[in-house]
N, CA, C and O of each residue as an XYZ file, in Angstrom:
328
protein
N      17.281    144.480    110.739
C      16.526    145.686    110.404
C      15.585    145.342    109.248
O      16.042    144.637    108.349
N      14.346    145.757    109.176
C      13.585    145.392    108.550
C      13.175    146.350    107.224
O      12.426    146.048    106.295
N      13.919    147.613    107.446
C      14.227    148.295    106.181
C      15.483    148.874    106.063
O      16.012    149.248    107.110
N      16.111    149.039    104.950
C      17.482    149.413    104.756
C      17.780    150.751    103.462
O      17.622    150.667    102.244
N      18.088    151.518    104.002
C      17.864    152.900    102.982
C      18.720    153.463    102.249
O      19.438    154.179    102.948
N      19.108    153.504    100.756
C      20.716    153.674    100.531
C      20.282    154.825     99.449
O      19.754    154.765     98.339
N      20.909    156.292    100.579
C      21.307    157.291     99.341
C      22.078    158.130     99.780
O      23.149    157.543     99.934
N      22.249    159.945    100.302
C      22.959    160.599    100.376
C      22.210    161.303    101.049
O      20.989    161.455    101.108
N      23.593    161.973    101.859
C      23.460    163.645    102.127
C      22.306    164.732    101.038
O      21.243    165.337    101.181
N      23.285    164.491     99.985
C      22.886    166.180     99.189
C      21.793    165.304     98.589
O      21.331    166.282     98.001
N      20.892    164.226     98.182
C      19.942    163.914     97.603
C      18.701    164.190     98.107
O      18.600    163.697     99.230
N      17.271    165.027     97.602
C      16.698    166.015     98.165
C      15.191    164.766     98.223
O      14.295    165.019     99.028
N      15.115    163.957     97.647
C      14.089    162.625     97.391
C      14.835    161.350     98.379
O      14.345    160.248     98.624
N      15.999    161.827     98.782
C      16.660    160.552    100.115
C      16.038    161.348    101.268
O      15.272    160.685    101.967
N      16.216    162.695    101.629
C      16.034    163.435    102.401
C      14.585    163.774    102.872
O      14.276    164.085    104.022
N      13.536    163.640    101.536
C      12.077    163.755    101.968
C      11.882    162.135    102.701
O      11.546    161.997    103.877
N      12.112    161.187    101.933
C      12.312    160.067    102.195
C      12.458    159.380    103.694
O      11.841    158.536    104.343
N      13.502    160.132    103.857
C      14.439    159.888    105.305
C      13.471    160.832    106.735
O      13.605    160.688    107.951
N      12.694    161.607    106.101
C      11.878    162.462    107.056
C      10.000    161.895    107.164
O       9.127    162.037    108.020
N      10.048    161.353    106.053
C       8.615    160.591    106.349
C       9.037    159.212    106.957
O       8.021    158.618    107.320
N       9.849    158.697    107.129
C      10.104    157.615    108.065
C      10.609    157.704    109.041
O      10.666    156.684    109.728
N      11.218    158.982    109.563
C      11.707    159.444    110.927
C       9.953    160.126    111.681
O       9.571    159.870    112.823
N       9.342    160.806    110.873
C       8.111    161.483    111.242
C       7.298    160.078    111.767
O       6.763    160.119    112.875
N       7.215    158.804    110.927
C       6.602    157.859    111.564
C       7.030    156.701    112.586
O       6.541    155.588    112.783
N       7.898    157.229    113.048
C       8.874    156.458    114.044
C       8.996    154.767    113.080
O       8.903    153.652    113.592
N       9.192    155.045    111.800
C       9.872    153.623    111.172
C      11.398    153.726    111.710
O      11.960    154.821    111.679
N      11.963    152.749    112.128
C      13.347    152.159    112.086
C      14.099    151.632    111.203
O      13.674    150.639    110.613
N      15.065    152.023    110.968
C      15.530    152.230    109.666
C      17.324    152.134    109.307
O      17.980    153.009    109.872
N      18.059    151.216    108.487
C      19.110    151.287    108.506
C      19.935    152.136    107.526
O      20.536    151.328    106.817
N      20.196    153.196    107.214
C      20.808    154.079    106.467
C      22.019    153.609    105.992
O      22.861    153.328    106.845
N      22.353    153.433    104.608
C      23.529    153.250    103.995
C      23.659    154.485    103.100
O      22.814    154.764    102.249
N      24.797    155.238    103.339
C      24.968    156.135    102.502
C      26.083    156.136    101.588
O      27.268    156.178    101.918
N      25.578    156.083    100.309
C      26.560    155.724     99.110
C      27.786    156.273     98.509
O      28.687    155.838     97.792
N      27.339    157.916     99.332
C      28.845    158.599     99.666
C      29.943    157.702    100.175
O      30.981    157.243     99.700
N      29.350    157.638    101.250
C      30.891    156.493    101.924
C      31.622    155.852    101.458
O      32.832    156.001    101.288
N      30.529    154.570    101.044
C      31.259    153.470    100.498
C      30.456    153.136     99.581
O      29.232    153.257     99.531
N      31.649    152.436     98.379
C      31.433    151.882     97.568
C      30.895    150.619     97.501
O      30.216    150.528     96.479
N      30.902    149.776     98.036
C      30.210    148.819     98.187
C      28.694    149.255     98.731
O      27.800    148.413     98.656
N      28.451    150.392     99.203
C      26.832    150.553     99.522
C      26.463    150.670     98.274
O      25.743    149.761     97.862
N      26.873    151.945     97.158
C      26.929    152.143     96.127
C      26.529    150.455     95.182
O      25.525    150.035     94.607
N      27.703    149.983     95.402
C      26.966    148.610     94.701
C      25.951    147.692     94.666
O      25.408    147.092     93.739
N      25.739    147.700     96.318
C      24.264    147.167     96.677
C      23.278    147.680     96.254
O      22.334    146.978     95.892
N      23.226    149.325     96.173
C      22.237    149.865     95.729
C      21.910    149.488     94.358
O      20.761    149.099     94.152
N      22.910    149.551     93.185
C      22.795    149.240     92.173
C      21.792    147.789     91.863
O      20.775    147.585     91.200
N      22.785    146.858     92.821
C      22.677    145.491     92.106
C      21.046    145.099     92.625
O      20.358    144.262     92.040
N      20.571    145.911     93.888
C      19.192    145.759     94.296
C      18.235    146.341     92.831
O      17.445    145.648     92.191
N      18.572    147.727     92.578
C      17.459    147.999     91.614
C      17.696    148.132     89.850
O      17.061    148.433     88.840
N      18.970    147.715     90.241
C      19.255    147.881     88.721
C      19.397    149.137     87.916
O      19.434    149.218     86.688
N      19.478    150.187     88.873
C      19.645    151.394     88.278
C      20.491    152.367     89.232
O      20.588    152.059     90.420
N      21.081    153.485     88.771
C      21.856    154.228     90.118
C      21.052    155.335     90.484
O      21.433    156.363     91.045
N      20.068    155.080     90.171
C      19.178    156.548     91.055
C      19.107    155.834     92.710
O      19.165    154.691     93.163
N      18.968    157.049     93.210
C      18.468    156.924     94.810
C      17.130    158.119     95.082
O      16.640    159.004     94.381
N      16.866    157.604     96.482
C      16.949    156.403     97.316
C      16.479    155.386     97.191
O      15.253    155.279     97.152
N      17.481    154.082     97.065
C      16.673    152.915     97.234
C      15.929    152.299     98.556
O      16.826    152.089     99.373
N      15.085    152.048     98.924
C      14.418    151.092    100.274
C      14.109    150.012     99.894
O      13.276    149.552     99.113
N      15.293    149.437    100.883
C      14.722    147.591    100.474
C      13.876    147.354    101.747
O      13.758    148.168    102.663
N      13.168    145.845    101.668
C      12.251    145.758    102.622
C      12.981    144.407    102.872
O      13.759    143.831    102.111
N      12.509    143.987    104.249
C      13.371    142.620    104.610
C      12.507    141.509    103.672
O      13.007    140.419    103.395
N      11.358    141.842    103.281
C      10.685    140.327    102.339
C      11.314    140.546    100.731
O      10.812    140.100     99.700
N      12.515    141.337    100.854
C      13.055    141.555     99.309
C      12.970    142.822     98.227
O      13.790    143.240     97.410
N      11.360    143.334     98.645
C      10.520    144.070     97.425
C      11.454    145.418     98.080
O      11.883    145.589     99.221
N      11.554    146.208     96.937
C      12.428    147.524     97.186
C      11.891    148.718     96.588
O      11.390    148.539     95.478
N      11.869    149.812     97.011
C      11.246    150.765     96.144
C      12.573    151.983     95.405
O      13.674    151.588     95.789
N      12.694    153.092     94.631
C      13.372    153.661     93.810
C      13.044    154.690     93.790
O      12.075    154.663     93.031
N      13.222    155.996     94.226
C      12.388    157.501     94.192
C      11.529    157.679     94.571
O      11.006    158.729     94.198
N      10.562    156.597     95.818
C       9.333    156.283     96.012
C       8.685    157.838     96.485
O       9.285    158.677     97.156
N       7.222    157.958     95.902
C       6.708    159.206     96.341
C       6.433    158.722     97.724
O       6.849    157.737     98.333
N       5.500    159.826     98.102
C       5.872    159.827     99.968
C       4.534    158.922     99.887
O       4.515    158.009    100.713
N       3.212    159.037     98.879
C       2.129    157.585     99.398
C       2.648    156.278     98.993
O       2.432    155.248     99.631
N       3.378    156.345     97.854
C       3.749    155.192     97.363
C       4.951    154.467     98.415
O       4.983    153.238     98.344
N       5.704    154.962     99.152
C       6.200    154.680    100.471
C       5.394    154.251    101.815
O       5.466    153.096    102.236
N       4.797    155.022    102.313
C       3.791    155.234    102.870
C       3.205    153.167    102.776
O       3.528    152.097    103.292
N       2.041    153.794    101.597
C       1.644    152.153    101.202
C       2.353    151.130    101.293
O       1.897    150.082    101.750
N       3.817    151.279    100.797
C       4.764    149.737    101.496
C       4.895    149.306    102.694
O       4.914    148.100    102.944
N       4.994    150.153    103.522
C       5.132    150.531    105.220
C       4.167    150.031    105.782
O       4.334    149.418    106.836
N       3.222    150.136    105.352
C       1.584    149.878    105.614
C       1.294    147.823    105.444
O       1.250    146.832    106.173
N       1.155    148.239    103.801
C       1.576    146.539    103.638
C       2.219    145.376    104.520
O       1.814    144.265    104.864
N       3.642    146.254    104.788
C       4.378    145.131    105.960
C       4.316    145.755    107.661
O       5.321    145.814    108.370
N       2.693    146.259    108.185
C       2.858    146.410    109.302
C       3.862    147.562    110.042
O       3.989    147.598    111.266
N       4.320    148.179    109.437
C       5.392    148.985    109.876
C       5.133    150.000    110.392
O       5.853    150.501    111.255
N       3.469    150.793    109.748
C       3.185    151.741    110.169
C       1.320    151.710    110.063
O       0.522    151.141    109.318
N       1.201    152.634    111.223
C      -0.209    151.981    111.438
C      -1.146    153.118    109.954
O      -2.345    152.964    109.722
């Protein structure tokens, strides 16, 4: 999977998040940090902080609360979305 998305249910910036990449038919692997703790940790150890949502990208670069252009523009960058 070429993006991987780690936040929650009740998080309202996972949820805008999770709807501008469903709206653009991106594919997408959802880890939700409710579950498990170890998603929880990945998330961390990716951005160094415990806010969500994190999006990692498969070339590494990850984004953190990303607004919906500043998302958008990553997507774009790696082909993902026209």
């Amino acid at each position: 999977m070429s993006v991987v998305m780690y936040g929650a249910d009740w998080c309202p910036d996972c949820r805008r998040s999770k709807k501008l990449m469903d709206t653009m038919g991106v594919e997408y692997e959802e880890r939700n940090v409710e579950e498990s703790a170890e998603y929880t940790a990945e998330a961390e150890a990716i951005s160094g902080r415990k806010n969500i949502p994190v999006i990692q990208f498969a070339d590494g670069a990850f984004l953190v609360e990303p607004t919906d252009e500043a998302l958008r523009s990553a997507l774009r960058e790696r082909n993902l979305i026209a």
